[in-house]
C-alpha positions in Angstrom: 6.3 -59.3 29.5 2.8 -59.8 28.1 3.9 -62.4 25.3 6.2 -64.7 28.1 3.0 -65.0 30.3 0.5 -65.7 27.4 2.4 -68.2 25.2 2.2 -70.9 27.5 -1.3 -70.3 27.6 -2.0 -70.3 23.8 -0.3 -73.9 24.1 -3.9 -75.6 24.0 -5.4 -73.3 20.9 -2.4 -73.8 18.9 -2.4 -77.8 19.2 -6.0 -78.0 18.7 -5.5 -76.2 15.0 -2.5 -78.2 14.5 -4.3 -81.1 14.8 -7.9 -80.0 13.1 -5.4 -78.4 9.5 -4.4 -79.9 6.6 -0.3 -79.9 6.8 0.1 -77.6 4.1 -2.6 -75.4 6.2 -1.2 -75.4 9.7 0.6 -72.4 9.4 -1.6 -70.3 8.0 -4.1 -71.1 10.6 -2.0 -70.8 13.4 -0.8 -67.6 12.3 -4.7 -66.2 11.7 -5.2 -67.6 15.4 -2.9 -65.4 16.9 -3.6 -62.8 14.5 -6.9 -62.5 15.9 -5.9 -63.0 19.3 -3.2 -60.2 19.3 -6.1 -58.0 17.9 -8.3 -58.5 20.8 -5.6 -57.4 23.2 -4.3 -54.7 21.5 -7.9 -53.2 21.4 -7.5 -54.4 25.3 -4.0 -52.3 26.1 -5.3 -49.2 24.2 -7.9 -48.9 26.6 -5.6 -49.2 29.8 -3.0 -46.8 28.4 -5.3 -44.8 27.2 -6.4 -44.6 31.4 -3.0 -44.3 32.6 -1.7 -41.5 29.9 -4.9 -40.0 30.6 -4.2 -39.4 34.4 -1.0 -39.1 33.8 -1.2 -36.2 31.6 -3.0 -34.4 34.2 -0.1 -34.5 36.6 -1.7 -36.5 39.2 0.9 -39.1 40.1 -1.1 -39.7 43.5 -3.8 -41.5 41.5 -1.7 -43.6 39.4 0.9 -44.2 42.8 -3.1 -45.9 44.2 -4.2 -47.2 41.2 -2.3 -50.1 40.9 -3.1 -51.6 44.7 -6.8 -50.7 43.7 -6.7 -52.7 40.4 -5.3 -56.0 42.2 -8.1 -56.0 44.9 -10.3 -55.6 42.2 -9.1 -58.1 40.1 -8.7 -60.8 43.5 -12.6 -60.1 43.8 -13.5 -60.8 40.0 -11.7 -64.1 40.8 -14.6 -65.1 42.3 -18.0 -63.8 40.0 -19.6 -65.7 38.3 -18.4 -63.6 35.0 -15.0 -65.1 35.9 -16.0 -68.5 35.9 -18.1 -67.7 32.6 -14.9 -66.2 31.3 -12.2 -69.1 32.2 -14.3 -71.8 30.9 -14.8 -69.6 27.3 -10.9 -70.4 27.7 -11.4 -74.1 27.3 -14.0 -73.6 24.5 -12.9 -75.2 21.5 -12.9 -73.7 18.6 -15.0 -75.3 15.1 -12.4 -74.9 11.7 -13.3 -76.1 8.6 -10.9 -77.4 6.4 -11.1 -75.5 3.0 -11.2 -72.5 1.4 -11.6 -68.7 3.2 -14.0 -70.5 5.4 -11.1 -72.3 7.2 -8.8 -69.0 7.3 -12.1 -66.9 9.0 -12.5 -69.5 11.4 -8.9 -69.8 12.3 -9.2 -65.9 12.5 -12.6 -66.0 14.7 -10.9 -68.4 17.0 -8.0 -65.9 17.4 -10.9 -63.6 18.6 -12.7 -65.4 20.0 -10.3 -67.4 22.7 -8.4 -63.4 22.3 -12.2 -61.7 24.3 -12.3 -64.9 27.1 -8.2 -64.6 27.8 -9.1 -60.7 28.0 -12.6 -61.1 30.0 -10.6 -63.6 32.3 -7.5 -61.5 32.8 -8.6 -57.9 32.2 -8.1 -56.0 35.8 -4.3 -58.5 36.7 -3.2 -57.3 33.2 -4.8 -53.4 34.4 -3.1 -54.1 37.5 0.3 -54.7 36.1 0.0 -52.0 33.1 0.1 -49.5 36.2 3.2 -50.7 38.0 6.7 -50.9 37.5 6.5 -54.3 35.7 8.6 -55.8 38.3 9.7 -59.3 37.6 8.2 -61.0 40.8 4.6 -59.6 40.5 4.8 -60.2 36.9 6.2 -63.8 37.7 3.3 -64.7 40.8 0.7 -63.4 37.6 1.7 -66.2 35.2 1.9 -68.5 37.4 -1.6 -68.1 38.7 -2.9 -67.6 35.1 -1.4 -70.7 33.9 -2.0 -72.9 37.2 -6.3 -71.7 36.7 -6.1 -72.7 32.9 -4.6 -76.1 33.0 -6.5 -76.7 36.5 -10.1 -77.8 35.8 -11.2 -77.0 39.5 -9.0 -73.4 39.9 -8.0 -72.7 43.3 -10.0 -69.7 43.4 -9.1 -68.7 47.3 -5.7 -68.8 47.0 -5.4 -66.6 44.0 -7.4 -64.0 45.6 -5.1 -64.0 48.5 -1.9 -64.1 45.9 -3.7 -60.9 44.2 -4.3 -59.0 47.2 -0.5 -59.7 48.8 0.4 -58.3 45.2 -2.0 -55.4 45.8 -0.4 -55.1 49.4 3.2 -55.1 48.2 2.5 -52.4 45.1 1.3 -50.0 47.9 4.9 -50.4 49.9 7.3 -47.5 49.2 10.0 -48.3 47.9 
């Protein structure tokens, strides 16, 4: 689930270090790009397992059962901070490779990171959200959508995804 919503947001990065490499460096410095992204979020979903096996462990299903509404209201309202905005425009940063030597590999690397910290700043309570549900295909589906719809769009429709998070927080609390 997580790579099929973030590939066609890597689109940008990856064409930008296509076009910035030497031919006979593209590869490497694509795959030092997601390299470092891939870090960033793995240190990311450590953390929110490490939350859900944590309550989980102590046999309270209740709070995990709550947690999941919770988390998408929380996430609708960081749609609007200002640490959002800050975040989602780090997304569009571009990133400064050199074209020889280690210096070019580090930079593709610290790129990976780099654009790896805003993607997690920017997404980090939908993807807490979805880490404590069922990963269903439809909230899964309305996420990317609205994750790839704020990236491309250079005036996000901030409402509407709030209201799109918080019918996904409405439906997580349904039985069933």
């Amino acid at each position: 689930m997580l790579v099929a919503m973030m590939l066609p947001l890597l689109a940008g990065p990856l064409l930008q270090l296509t076009v910035q490499s030497f031919p006979r460096r593209r590869n490497e410095a694509r795959m030092l790009f997601l390299a470092g992204y891939a870090l960033t979020w793995a240190a990311a979903l450590t953390v929110i397992l490490a939350l859900l096996l944590g309550i989980r462990s102590l046999g309270m299903s209740g709070p995990v059962r709550l947690a999941q509404p919770a988390l998408f209201a929380v996430a609708a309202w960081w749609q609007g901070t200002f640490w959002k905005r800050r975040a989602l425009a780090a997304c569009h940063r571009p990133g400064l490779i050199r074209a020889f030597g280690w210096q070019a590999s580090w930079d593709s690397f610290r790129f990976g990171l780099s654009h790896g910290s805003a993607c997690v700043a920017n997404c980090w309570f939908a993807m807490a959200a979805m880490s404590f549900g069922d990963h269903s295909t439809v909230p899964a589906l309305a996420l990317a959508m609205i994750l790839f719809a704020e990236r491309n769009d250079m005036r996000p429709q901030i409402r509407a995804s709030q209201v799109i998070l918080l019918l996904l927080g409405v439906s997580a609390s349904l039985p069933g």
